[in-house]
KETI-748881 format. One line per 2 residues: number of its first residue (from 0); their letters; for each residue z, y, x of C-alpha. Coordinates in pm, whole numbers, padded with zeros to 5 digits. Example, Ala and Ser with C-alpha at 12.3 -4.5 7.8 and 13.67 -1.06 7.14 Angstrom:
<nodes>
0> as> 00780,-00450,01230; 00714,-00106,01367
</nodes>
This chain:
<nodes>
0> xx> -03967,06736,00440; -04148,06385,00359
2> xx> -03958,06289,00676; -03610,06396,00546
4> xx> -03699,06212,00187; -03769,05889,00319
6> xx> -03483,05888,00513; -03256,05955,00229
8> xx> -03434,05700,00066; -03368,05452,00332
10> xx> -02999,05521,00308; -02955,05537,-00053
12> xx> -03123,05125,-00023; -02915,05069,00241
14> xx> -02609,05178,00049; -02752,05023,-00219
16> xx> -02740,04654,-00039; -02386,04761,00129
18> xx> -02247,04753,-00274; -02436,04473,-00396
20> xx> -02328,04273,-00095; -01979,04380,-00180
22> xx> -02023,04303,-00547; -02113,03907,-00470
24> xx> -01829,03860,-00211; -01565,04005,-00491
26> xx> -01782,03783,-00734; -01757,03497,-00545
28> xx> -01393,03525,-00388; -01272,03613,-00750
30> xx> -01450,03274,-00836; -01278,03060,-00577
32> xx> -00940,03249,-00677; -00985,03138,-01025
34> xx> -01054,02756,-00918; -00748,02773,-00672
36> xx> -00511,02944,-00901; -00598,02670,-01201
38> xx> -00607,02385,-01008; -00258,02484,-00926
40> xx> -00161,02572,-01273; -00324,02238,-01380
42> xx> -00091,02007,-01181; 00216,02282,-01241
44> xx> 00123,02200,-01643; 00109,01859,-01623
46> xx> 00409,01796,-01405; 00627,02032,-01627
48> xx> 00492,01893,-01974; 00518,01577,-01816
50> xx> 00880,01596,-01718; 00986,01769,-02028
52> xx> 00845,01486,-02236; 01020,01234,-02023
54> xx> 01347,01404,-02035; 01373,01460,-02459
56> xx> 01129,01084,-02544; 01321,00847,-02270
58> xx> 01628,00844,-02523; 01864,00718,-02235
60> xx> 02056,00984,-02019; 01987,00934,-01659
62> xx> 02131,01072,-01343; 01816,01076,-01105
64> xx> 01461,01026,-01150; 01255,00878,-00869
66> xx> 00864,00815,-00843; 00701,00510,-00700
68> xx> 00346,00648,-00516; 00123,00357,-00369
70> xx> -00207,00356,-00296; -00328,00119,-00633
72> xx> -00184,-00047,-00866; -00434,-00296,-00902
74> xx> -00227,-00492,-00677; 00020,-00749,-00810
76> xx> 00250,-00695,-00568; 00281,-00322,-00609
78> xx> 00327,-00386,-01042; 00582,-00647,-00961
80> xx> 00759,-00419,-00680; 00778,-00125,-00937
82> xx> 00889,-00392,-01264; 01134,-00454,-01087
84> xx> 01281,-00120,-00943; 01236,-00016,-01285
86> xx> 01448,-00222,-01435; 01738,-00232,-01156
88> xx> 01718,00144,-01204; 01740,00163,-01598
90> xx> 02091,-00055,-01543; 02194,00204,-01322
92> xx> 02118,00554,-01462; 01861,00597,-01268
94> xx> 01489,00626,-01383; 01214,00516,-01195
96> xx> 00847,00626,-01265; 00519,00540,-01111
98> xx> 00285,00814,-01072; 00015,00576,-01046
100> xx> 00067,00477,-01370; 00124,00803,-01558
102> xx> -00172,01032,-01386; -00395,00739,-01413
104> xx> -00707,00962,-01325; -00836,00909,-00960
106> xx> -00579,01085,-00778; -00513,01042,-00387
108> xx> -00182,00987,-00262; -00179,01326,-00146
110> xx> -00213,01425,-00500; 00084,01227,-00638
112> xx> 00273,01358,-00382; 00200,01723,-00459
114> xx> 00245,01652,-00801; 00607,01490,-00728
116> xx> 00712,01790,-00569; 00613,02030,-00844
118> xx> 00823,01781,-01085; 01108,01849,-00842
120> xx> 01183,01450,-00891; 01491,01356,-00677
122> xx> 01337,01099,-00501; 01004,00967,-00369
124> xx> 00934,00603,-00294; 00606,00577,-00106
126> xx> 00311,00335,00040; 00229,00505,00362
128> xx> 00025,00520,00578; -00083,00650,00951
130> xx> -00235,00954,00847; -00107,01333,00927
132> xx> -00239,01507,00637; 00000,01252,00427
134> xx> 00281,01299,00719; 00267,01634,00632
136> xx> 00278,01611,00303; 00616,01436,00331
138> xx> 00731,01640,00562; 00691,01925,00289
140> xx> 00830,01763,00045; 01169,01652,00256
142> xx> 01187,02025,00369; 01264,02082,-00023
144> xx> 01506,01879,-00037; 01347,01569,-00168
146> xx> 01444,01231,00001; 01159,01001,00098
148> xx> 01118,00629,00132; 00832,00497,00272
150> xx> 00771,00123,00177; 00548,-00199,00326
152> xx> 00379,00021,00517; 00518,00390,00718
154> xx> 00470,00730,00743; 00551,00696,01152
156> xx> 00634,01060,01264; 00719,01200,00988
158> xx> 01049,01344,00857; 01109,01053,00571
160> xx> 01441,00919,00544; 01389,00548,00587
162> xx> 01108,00285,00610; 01148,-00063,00452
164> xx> 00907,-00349,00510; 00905,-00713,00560
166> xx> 01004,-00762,00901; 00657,-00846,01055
168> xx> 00840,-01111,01335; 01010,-01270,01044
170> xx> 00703,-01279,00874; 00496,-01500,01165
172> xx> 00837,-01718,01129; 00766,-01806,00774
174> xx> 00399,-01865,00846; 00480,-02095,01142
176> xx> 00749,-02290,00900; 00474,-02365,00622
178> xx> 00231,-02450,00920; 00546,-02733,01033
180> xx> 00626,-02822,00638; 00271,-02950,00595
182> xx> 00116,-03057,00893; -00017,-03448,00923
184> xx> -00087,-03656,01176; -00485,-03561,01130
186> xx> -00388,-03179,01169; -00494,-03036,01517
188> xx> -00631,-02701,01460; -00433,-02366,01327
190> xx> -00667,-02037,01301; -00488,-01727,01230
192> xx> -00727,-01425,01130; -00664,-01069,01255
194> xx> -00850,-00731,01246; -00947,-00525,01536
196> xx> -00896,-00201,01384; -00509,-00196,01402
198> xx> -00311,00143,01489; -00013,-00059,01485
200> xx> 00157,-00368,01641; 00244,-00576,01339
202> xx> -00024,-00860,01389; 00111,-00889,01725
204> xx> 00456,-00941,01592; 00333,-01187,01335
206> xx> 00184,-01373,01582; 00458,-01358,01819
208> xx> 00670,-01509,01513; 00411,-01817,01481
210> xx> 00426,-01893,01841; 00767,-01879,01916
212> xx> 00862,-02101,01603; 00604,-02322,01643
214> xx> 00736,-02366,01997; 01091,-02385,01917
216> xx> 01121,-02569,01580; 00733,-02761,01610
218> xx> 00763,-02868,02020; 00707,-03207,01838
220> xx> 00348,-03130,01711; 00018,-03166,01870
222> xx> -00123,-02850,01742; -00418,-02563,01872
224> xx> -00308,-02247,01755; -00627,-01995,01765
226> xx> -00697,-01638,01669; -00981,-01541,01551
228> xx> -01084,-01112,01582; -01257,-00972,01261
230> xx> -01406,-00650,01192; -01181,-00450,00954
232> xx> -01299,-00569,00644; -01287,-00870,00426
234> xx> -01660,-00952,00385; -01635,-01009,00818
236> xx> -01377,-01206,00734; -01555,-01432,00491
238> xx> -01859,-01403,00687; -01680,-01559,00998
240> xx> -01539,-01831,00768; -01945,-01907,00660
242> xx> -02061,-01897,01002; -01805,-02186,01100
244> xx> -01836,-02387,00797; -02214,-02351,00834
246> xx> -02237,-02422,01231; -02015,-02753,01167
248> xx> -01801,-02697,01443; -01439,-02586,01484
250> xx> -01323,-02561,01174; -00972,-02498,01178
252> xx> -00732,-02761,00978; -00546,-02459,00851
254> xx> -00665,-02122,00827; -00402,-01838,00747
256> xx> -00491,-01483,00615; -00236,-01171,00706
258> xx> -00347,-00952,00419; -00475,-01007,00050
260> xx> -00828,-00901,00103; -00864,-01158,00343
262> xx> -00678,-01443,00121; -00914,-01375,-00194
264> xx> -01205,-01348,-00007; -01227,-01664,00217
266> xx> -01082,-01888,-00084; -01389,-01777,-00226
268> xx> -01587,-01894,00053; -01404,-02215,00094
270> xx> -01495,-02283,-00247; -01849,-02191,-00273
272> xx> -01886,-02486,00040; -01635,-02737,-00146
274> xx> -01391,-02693,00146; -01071,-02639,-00046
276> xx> -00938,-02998,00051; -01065,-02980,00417
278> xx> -00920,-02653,00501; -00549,-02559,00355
280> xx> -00532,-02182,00316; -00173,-02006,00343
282> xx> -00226,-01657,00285; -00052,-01346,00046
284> xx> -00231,-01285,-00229; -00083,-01334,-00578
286> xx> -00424,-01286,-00796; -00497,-01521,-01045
288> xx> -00742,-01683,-00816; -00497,-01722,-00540
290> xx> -00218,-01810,-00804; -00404,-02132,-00993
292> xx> -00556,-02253,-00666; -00170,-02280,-00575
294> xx> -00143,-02472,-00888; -00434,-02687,-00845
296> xx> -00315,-02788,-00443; -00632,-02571,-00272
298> xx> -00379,-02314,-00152; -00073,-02443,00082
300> xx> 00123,-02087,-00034; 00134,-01721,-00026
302> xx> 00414,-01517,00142; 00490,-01202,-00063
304> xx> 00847,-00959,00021; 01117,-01044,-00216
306> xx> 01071,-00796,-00514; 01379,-00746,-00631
308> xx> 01513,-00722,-00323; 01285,-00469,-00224
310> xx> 01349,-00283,-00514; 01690,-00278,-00539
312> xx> 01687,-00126,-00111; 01458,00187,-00234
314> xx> 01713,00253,-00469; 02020,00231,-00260
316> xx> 01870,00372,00060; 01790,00715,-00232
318> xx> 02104,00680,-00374; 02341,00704,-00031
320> xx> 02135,00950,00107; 02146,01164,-00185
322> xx> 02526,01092,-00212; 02637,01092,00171
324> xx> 02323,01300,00350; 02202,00985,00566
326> xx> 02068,00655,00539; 01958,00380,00825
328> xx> 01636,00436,00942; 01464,00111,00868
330> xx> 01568,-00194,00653; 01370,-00547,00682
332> xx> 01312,-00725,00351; 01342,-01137,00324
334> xx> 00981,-01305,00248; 00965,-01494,-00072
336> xx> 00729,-01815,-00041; 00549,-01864,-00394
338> xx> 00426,-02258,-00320; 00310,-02562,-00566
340> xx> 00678,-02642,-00645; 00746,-02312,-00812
342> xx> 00443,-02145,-00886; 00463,-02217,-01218
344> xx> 00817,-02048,-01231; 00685,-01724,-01033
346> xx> 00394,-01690,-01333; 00661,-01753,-01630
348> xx> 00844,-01474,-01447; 00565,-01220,-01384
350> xx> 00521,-01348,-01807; 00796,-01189,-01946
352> x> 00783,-00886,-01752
</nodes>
């Protein structure tokens, strides 16, 4: 009998810890339910309020609204690229918003682009990138009917409608015709910097650009082109530049920069050693840094896309592909040279915007 009781007692526990076991899983997949379910209601809320306050407070009718996604804004560039697609697209109906700017909270790309999606915007200008989550991410938003542009830099793979960049070859061209503009007699030595983490060719067709030009329109100059291989960040960059400066030997007579990290962050280094008039720095930054040391002489130039160029492609590449159902797969943008002569125009500009 004792024999029978404890084993009844042994299965009542048992049952006991089958329910309670039960209990927590519903407990906790109720739980993550809840978390999914508002985190989806959250960005459903705030993209509906969102467009519904856009729609009744813009006080302009408009015939398609487009979103600008980049990775930061912090970047002059990127304000300057979406001033002026703003303002070519208020002229023509069309208005342009950047996500960036409205969800200022410390959203991913990925976010925006969910977030675009749930707006059901009509068009989606984007910084890519070489990533798949993102590729996928387009992909899903293309599938619903949602054109997508992918700008400077490209969603390769993916389903987007166009890419539109500076032409990277064109780009070494310009740097090789500032390198021919402002050479002396006393110049012999040209470093270019480049990173060796690179999924793509561009820095190859940069430098392809600055060789062939410097062969075809500089044959008459007595020049050493090198190219020097960084780490992928900007602090091996400047660290390189120390080392060099430091060692006393080869320091270049020119030193260009392919990126703005890189421009900001061995201008800092060439000033901290009083090298600004020794080495002239062409790079692409537009900071303020970059921007008065143009001003002052201790920057040759920077070589930024042409913004209102660029801005004024995102909106017709949208525009025919919305209207006609296709759009050329790629479009190259001209490079705008900001330089002593008309810095001071390019900051009145930037001024009034």
């Amino acid at each position: 009998m004792w024999e029978r009781v404890g084993k009844d007692q042994k299965r009542k526990a048992a049952g006991n810890a089958k329910d309670k076991k039960k209990r927590i899983l519903f407990l906790a997949g109720g739980i993550l339910g809840c978390l999914v379910l508002g985190g989806i209601l959250t960005v459903w809320l705030l993209a509906g309020k969102h467009t519904e306050s856009k729609k009744a407070g813009e006080g302009k009718p408009y015939h398609a609204h487009y979103v600008l996604i980049a990775e930061s804004m912090e970047d002059r560039q990127w304000e300057t690229l979406y001033q002026e697609m703003k303002e070519q697209g208020a002229a023509s109906g069309i208005y342009v918003e950047c996500l960036n700017r409205t969800f200022p909270q410390e959203y991913t790309r990925e976010d925006y682009l969910k977030i675009a999606v749930s707006m059901q915007v009509d068009g989606i200008i984007l910084e890519g990138e070489d990533d798949q989550k993102l590729n996928g991410l387009v992909d899903q938003a293309v599938d619903r009917k949602i054109p997508v542009i992918t700008l400077m830099t490209d969603c390769e793979g993916s389903k987007r409608q166009c890419f539109i960049e500076m032409g990277k070859y064109n780009l070494g061209r310009e740097y090789a015709r500032q390198i021919i503009e402002t050479v002396t007699k006393d110049t012999q030595k040209v470093l270019v910097l480049v990173h060796s983490v690179k999924k793509d060719n561009s820095q190859n067709l940069i430098l392809g650009g600055i060789r062939d030009t410097l062969k075809n329109e500089g044959n008459h100059l007595n020049l050493e082109l090198e190219t020097q291989v960084v780490e992928n960040s900007e602090f091996d960059s400047a660290q390189m530049i120390r080392q060099r400066i430091l060692s006393g030997s080869d320091i270049p007579d020119i030193l260009i920069c392919l990126n703005d990290q890189d421009t900001t962050s061995v201008y800092q280094v060439l000033a901290d050693y009083n090298m600004l008039k020794t080495v002239k720095l062409i790079g692409t930054s537009t900071e303020d840094l970059i921007l008065n040391g143009i001003r002052k002489g201790s920057v040759l130039s920077v070589i930024q896309p042409d913004a209102a160029q660029a801005g004024r492609k995102c909106l017709e590449a949208l525009e025919n592909y919305r209207e006609n159902g296709h759009v050329s797969d790629y479009m190259a943008l001209d490079a705008k040279v900001i330089h002593e002569e008309n810095v001071k125009e390019y900051l009145a500009n930037e001024t009034a915007k």
